[in-house]
N, C-alpha and C positions, 0 to 999 in steps of 0.2 A: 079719489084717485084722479089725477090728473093725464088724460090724453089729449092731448091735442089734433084736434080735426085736421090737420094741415101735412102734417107725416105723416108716413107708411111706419110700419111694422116686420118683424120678423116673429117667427115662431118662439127661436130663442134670448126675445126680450129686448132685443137691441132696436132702436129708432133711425128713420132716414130721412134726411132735407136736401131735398137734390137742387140743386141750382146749378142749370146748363148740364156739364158731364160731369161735375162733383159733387159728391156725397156727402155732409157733413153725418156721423155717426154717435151716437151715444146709447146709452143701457136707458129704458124708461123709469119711471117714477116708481111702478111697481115692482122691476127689478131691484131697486138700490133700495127699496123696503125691505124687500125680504133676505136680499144679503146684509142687512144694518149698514155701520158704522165703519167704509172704508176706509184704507189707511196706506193703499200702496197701489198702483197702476202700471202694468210693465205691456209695453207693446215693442214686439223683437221684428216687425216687419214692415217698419219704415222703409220705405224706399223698393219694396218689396209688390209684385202680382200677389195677389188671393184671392185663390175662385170662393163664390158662393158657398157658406155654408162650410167653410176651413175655421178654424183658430186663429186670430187675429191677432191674441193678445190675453193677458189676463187680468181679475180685478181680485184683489185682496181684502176681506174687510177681518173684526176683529176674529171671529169662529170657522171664516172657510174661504176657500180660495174658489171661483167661478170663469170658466174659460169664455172668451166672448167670441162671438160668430160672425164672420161674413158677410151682410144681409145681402151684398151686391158686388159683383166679381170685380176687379179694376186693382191698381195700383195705389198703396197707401202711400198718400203723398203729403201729408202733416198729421203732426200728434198735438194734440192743446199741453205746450207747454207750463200752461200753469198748474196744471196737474201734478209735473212732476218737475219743478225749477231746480235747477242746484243748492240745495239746501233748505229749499223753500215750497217744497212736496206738498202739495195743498188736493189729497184726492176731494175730499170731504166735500167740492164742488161738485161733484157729480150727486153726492146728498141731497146739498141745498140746492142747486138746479140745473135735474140733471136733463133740460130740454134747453138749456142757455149757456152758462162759461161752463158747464161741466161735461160738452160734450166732448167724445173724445179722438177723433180721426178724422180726418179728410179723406176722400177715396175720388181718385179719376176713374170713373166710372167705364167699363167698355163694352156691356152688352145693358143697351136702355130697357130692353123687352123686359127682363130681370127684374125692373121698378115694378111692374104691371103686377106681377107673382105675389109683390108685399102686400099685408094685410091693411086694410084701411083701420080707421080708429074704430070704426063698431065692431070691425069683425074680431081686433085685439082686443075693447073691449067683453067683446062674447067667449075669447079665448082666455079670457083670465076670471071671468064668473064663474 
């Protein structure tokens, strides 16, 4: 299982890379495991505030559909296009790696205290043994 020492965590599986007051976001390794084989990414709050801990967005794979969470309140201010290009809908990146192209939001971040709350890699790892 791949965590990486360098992000934070949420409870609800989603990863955070903050640099300055933005957020790069995506679902961990162990998330897109146990939902398998994505096939569709829909996020309706581009351009949008979302406090901590709201719906963001959601991920589809082939057996269930998974609501993704908040990790950090701020305004979604990019989606990783390649995920869902016009015609060219490539979730399966968040498969193959989903700690690199397969992340999926940008957040300007507005309350930093909020980062402190996320879970470091041991304690996600202790949260997912």
């Amino acid at each position: 299982m791949n965590i990486p020492e360098d992000l934070r965590y949420s409870k609800d599986h989603e990863w955070v890379r903050l640099e300055g007051n933005v957020a790069t976001v995506g679902i961990t390794d162990h998330a897109q495991g146990e939902l398998g084989d994505l096939v569709y990414v829909e996020i309706d709050t581009l351009g949008e505030y979302v406090d901590m801990g709201e719906v963001f967005g959601t991920v589809e794979a082939v057996k269930t559909t998974s609501d993704l969470y908040m990790p950090l309140s701020g305004k979604v201010i990019e989606f990783n296009d390649r995920l869902s290009e016009e015609g060219e809908d490539n979730p399966a990146l968040i498969n193959e790696e989903p700690y690199g192209q397969g992340w999926i939001i940008k957040v300007d971040v507005q309350d930093m205290d909020e980062y402190q709350t996320l879970l470091t890699a041991e304690e996600y790892k202790d949260l997912i043994d």
